[in-house]
C-alpha positions in Angstrom: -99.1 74.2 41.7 -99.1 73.8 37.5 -96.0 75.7 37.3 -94.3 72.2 39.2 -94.7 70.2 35.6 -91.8 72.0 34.9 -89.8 71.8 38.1 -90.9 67.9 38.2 -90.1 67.2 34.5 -86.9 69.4 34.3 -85.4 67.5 38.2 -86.3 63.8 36.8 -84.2 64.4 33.6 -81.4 65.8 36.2 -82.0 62.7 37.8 -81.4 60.3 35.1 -77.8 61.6 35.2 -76.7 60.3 38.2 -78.6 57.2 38.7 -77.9 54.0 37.1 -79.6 52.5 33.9 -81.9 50.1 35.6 -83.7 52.9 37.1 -83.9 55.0 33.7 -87.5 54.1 32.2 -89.1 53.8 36.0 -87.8 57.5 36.6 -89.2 58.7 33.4 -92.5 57.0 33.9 -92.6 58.3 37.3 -91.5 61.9 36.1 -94.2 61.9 33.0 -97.0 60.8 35.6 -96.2 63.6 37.9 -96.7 66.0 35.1 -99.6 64.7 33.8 -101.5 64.2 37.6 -100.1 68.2 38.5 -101.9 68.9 35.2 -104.8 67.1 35.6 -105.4 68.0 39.3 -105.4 71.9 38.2 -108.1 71.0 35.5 -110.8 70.3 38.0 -109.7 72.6 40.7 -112.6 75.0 40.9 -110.5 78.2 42.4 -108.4 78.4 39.2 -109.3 81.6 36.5 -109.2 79.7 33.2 -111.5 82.6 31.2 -108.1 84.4 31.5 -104.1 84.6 31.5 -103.6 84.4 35.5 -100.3 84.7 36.5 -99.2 81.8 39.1 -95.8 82.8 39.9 -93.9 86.1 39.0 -90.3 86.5 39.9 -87.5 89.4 38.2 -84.9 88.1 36.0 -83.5 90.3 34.2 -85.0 93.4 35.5 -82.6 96.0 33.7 -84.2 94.3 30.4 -87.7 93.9 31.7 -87.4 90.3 31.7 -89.2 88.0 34.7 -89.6 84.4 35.1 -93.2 84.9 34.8 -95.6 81.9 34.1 -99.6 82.2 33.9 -102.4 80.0 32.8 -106.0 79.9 30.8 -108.3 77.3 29.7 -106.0 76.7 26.4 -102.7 76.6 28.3 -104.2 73.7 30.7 -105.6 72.0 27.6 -102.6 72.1 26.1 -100.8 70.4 29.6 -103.0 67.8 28.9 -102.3 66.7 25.9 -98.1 67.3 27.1 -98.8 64.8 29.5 -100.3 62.1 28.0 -98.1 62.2 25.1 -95.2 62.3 27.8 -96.4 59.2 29.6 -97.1 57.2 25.9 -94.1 57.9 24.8 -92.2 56.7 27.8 -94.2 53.2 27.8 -93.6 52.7 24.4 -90.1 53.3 24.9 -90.2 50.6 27.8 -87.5 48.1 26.2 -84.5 51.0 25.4 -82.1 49.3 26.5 -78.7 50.9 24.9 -78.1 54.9 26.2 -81.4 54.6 27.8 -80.3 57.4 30.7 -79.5 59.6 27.6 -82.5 58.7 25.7 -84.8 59.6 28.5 -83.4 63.0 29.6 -83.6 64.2 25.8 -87.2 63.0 26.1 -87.8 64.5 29.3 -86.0 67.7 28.4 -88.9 68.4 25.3 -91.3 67.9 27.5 -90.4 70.3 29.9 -89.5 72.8 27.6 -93.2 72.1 26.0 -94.7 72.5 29.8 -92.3 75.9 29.8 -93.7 77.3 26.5 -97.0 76.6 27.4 -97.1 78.3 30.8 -94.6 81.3 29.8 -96.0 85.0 30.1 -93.0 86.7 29.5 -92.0 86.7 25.7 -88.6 86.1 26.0 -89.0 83.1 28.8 -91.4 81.6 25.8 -88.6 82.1 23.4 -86.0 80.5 25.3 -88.4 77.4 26.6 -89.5 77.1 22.8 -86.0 77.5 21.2 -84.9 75.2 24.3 -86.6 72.3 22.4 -85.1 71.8 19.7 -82.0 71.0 21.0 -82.7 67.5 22.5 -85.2 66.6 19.5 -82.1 66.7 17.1 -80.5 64.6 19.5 -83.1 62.0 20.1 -83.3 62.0 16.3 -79.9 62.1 15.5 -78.5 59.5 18.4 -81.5 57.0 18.2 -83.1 57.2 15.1 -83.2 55.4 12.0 -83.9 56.5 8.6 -81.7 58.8 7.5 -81.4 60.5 10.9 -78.6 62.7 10.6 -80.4 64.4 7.3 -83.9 64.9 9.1 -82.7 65.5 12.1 -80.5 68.5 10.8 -83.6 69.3 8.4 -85.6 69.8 11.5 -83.2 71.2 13.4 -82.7 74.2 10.4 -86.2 74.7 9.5 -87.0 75.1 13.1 -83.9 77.8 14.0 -85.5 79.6 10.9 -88.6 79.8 12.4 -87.1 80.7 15.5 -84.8 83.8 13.5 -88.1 85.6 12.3 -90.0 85.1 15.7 -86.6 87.0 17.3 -86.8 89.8 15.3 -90.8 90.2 15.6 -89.9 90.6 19.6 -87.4 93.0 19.2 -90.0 94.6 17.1 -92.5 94.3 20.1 -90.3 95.2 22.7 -88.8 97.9 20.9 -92.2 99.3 20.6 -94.0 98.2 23.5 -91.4 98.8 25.7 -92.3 95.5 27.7 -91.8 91.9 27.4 -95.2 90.9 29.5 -97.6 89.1 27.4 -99.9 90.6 29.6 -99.1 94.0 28.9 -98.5 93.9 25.6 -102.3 92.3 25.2 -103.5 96.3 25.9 -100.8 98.0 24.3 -101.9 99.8 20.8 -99.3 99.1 18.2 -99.1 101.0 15.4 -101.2 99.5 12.3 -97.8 100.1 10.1 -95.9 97.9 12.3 -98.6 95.7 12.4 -98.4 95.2 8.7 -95.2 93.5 8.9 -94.3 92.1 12.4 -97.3 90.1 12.7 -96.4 87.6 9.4 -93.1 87.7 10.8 -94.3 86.7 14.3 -96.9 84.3 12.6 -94.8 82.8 9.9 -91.8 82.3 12.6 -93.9 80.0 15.0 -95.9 78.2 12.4 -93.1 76.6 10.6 -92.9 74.7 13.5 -96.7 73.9 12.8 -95.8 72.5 9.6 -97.5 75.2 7.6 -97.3 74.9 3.8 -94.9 75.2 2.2 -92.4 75.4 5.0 -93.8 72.0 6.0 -91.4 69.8 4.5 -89.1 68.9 7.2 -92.3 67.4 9.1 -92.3 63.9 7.5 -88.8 63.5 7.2 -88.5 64.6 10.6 -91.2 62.2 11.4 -89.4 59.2 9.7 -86.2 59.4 10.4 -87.3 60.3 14.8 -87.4 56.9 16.7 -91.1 55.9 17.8 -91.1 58.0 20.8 -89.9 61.2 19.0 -92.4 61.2 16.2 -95.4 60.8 19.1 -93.6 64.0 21.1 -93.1 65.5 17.1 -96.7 65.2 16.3 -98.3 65.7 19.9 -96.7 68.3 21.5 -93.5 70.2 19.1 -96.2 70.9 15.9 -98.5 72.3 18.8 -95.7 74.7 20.2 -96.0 76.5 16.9 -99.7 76.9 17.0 -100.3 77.6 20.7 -97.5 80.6 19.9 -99.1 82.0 16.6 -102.0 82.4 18.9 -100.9 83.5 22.5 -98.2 86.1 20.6 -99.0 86.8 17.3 -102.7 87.2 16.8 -102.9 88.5 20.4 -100.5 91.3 20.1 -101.3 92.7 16.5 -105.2 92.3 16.2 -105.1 94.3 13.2 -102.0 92.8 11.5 -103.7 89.5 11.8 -107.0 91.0 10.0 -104.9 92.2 7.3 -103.4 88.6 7.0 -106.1 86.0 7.9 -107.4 85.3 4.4 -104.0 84.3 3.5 -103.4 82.5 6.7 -106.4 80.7 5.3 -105.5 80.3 2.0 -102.0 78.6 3.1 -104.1 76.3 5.5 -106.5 74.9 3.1 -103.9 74.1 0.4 -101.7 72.4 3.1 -104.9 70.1 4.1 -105.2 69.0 0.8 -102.0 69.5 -0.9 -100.6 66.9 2.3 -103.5 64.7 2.0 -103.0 63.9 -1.8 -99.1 63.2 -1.4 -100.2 60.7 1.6 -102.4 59.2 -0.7 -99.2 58.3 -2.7 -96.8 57.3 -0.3 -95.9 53.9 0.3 -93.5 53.6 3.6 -96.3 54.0 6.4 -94.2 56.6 8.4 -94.4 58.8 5.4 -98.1 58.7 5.3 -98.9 59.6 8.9 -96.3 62.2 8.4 -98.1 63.6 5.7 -101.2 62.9 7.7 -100.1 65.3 10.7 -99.0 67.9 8.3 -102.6 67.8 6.4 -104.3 67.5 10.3 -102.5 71.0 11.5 -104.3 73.1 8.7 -107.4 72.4 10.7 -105.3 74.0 13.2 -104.4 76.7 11.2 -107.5 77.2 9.2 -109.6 77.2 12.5 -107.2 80.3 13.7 -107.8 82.0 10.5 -111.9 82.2 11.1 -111.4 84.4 13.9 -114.7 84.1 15.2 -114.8 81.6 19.0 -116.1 78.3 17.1 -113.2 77.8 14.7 -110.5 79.0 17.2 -111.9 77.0 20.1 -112.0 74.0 17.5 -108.1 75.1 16.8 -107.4 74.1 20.4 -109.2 71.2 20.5 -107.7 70.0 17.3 -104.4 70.8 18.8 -105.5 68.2 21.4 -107.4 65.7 19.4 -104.4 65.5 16.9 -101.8 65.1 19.4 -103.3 62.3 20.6 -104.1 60.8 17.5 -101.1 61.2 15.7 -99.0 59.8 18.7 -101.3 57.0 18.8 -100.6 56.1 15.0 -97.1 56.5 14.9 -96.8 54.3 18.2 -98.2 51.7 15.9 -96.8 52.2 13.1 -93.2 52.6 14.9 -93.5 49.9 17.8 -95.8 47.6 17.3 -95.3 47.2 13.4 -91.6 48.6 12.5 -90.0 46.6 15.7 -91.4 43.5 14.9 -91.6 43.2 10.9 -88.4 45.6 9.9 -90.3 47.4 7.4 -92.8 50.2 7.3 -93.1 49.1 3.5 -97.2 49.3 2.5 -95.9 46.8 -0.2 -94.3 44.5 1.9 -96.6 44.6 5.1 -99.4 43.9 2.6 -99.5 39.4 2.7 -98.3 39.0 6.1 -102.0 38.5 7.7 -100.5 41.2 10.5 -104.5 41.2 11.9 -104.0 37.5 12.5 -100.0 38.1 14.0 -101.1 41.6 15.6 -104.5 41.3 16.9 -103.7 44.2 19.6 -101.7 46.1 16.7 -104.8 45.6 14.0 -107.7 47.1 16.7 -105.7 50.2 18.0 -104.9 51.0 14.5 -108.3 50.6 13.9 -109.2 52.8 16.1 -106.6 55.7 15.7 -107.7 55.8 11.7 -111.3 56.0 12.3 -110.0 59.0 14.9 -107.8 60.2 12.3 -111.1 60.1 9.5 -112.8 62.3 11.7 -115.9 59.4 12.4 -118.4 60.6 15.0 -117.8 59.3 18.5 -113.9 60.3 18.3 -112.5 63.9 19.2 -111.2 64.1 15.6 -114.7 65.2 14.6 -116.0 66.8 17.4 -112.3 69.6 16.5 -113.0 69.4 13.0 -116.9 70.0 13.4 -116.3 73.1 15.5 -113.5 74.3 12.9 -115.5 73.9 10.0 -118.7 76.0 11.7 -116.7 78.2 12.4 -114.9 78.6 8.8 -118.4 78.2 7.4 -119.2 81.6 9.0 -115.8 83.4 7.5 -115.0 81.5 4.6 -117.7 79.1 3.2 -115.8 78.6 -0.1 -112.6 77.2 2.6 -115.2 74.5 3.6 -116.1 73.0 0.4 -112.5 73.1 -0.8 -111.3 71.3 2.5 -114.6 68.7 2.3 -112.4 67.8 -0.8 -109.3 67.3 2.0 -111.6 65.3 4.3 -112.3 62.7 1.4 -108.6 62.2 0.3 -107.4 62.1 4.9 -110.3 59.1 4.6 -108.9 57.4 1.2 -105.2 57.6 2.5 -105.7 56.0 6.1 -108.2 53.2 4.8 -105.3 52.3 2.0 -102.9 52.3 4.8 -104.8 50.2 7.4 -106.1 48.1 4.6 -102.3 47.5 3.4 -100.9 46.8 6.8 -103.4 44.9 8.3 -105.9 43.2 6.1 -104.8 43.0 2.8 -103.4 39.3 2.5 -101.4 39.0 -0.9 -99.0 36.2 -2.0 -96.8 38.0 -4.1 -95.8 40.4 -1.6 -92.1 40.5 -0.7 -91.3 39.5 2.6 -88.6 41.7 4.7 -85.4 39.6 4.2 -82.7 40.2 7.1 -80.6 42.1 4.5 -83.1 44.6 3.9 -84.2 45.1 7.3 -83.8 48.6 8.5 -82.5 49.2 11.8 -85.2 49.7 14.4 -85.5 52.7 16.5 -82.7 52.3 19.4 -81.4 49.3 20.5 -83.6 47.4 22.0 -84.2 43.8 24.0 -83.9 40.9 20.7 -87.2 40.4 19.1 -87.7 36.4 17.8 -87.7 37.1 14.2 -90.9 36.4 12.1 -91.5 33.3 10.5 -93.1 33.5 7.1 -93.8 31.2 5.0 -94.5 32.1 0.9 -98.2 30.8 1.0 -101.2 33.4 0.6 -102.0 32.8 3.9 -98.8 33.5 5.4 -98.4 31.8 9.4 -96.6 34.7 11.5 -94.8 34.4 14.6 -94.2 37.6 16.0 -93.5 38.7 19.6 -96.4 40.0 21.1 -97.7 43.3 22.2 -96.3 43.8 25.7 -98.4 45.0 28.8 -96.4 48.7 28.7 -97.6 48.9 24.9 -100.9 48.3 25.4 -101.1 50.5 28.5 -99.7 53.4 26.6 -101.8 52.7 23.4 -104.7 52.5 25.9 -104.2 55.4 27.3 -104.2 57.5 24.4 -107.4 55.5 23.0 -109.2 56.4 26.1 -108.0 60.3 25.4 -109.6 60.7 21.9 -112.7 58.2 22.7 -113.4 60.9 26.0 -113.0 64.0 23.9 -115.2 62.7 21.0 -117.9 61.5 23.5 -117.9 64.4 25.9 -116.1 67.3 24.2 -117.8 69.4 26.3 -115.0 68.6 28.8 -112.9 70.5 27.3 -114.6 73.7 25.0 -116.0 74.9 28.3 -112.8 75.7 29.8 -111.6 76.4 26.2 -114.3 79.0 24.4 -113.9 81.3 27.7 -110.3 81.6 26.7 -110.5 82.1 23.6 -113.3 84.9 24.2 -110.8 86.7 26.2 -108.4 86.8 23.3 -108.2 90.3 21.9 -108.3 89.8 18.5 -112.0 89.2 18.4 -112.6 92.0 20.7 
């Protein structure tokens, strides 16, 4: 039944073609629900394997090449679903009031997520290349089409990085299925490659899919991408696309070549840590808000990365929690930051939000925002800590020196998001330049008129802005009941996670 998230997402973005306009957000919303339910009603059916890669449907392809349509499922596939679903859904209610292209702005959106259901379900390597290379197509177009800041330049940026990515991972599978003789994940898992190709196929493997994980250094086009992607891109950016690239260094690369990742880990580590606090520090001096949450996710997915280095069950089962917690988090912010901020003030501008009393204008805005950054800091209570908790006992155990250097990480991620909530919300000062209608930036697609703010040059500024609509706050609910759930019972999750991940063979 799972392998119907694709069928359902992939027919509703088919469907948006023919119908009319009116009909466009309803059919996504409808379509991103289906997902998500399909998704959730496998997670607490009781006759589903997820201690290991089951296959759920099997079917030839290309049989002269060895290729099937072949999908399969575990404990970290279905958490993964999860999080593909409620980002899906999010993103479609905070995209309620497209109005201009909307049929075209929902199928690109419909098509990532479906390719992101595909990638995650895929046990034939060459149907997760095509579902993961399948991706990237409509995000430059949902960029490039209907975003704003300098779309065409981080849209292509994106677009490059990722087909780079996607080069090296090519080759490594010619390399496996040269060798291997076999394109079945589930083969290839018992196959014994040769420790020389190990060597060098598994950082080519490794290297290919985490670009698309923003590892550092190749992390650049994350933020960028980030800023210039309308609201409901950078939530699908940060809570499913950077996850493709993780769940893939995982499921291929450190599954298939054990040994190559041994010989690489410490570096794996070493790039991880730096990117935690190398992305945390340039946060720190940002001062458009996008930029910082950007920055945020990039310095969020070492966790990721670092927690896959350990190679021991706590840090990689914290790796796939933190793949969760962070892609509800990081949609959650840039929802805010995009949507309820951007649309209504015209600036993302720390330096010009800072005045205009938006806790007083914003109340809804101000509380979820809140929320997401004490998430975001990691504060007990909030899945945030209960991924980066396990992560860090895990490193503790394979790298102790990694956990004192990223404590300094955790410090800077907590002085970043209090200046940015502090800034936008709650800091109220009278020399702060209002957004004039000449410097507004164009908002994220076309939308429904906003009444424009009123505000007046006293400290104490009196702002009129619309308010937070019902499909806002439902989506911004949503995710806040995700992370709040995790953090409180994260149980829910590690016990159909850690069996997983003790299947995995590289810590056989």
């Amino acid at each position: 039944m799972i392998a119907w998230t694709i069928y359902i997402t992939f027919a509703g973005a088919i469907v948006l073609l023919v119908l009319p306009r009116v009909f466009a957000r309803w059919i996504a919303l409808v379509t991103a629900t289906a997902g998500f339910a399909v998704s959730l009603a496998t997670f607490f059916c009781d006759d589903v394997d997820l201690a290991h890669f089951t296959t759920i449907a099997r079917v030839p392809w290309v049989p002269a090449l060895g290729m099937n349509y072949h999908l399969a499922l575990d404990g970290i596939s279905l958490t993964l679903l999860l999080v593909t679903g409620i980002a899906a859904i999010s993103a479609v209610l905070f995209s309620w009031d497209v109005i201009d292209r909307a049929n075209e702005f929902f199928f690109w959106l419909l098509l990532v997520v479906g390719g992101s259901y595909g990638v995650f379900l895929s046990a034939d390597l060459f149907l997760l290349f095509l579902f993961y290379e399948l991706v990237i197509v409509p995000k430059y177009f949902l960029i490039a089409i209907f975003g704003s800041t300098n779309k065409e330049y981080g849209a292509m940026k994106l677009t490059l990085y990722s087909f780079f990515g996607g080069a090296l991972v090519f080759l490594g599978i010619i390399a496996v299925y040269v060798s291997g003789g076999s394109l079945d994940l589930n083969e290839l898992a018992q196959f014994q490659f040769a420790p020389q190709l190990q060597s060098w196929a598994f950082p080519v493997l490794f290297l290919g899919f985490a670009v698309l994980a923003g590892i550092w250094p190749l992390h650049t086009w994350a933020p960028t991408g980030h800023v210039a992607a309308p609201t409901a891109g950078s939530m699908l950016l940060a809570g499913i696309v950077m996850k493709l690239g993780a769940y893939a260094s995982l499921r291929v690369a450190m599954n298939l070549f054990p040994q190559g990742f041994q010989m690489w880990r410490t570096w794996i580590a070493v790039l991880a840590v730096i990117g935690i606090v190398y992305a945390a520090a340039v946060a720190l001096r940002q001062r458009d808000l996008k930029f910082v949450i950007g920055y945020s996710s990039v310095s969020h997915m070492g966790f990721v990365l670092l927690g896959l280095a350990t190679a021991n069950v706590f840090g990689v089962s914290g790796a796939v929690l933190q793949m969760f917690s962070h892609g509800v988090i990081g949609a959650l912010l840039f929802a805010v930051a995009g949507r309820m901020i951007y649309r209504r003030t015209h600036t993302r501008e720390l330096d010009a939000l800072a005045g205009m009393n938006l806790s007083r204008a914003l109340p809804f805005a101000a509380f979820t925002f809140v929320v997401a950054s004490a998430a975001s800091m990691g504060i007990p209570g909030f899945s945030g800590f209960a991924a980066e908790i396990t992560i860090l006992i895990g490193a503790w155990k394979s790298y102790p020196l990694a956990v004192w250097i990223t404590g300094a990480g955790m410090v800077l991620v907590a002085a970043f998001t209090l200046r940015a909530l502090k800034r936008t919300f709650f800091d109220v000062d009278g020399e702060s330049a209002a957004p004039s209608n000449a410097s507004a930036a164009r908002t994220d697609v076309k939308q429904m008129p906003a009444p424009p703010a009123q505000i007046t040059s006293s400290p104490e500024r009196s702002i009129h802005l619309e308010p937070i609509t019902i499909p806002e706050k439902l989506g911004a609910g949503l995710l806040m009941f995700a992370t709040l759930a995790v953090g409180l019972y994260p149980k829910f999750l590690l016990d159909r996670i850690q069996p997983a991940v003790e299947a995995m063979r590289f810590l056989k």
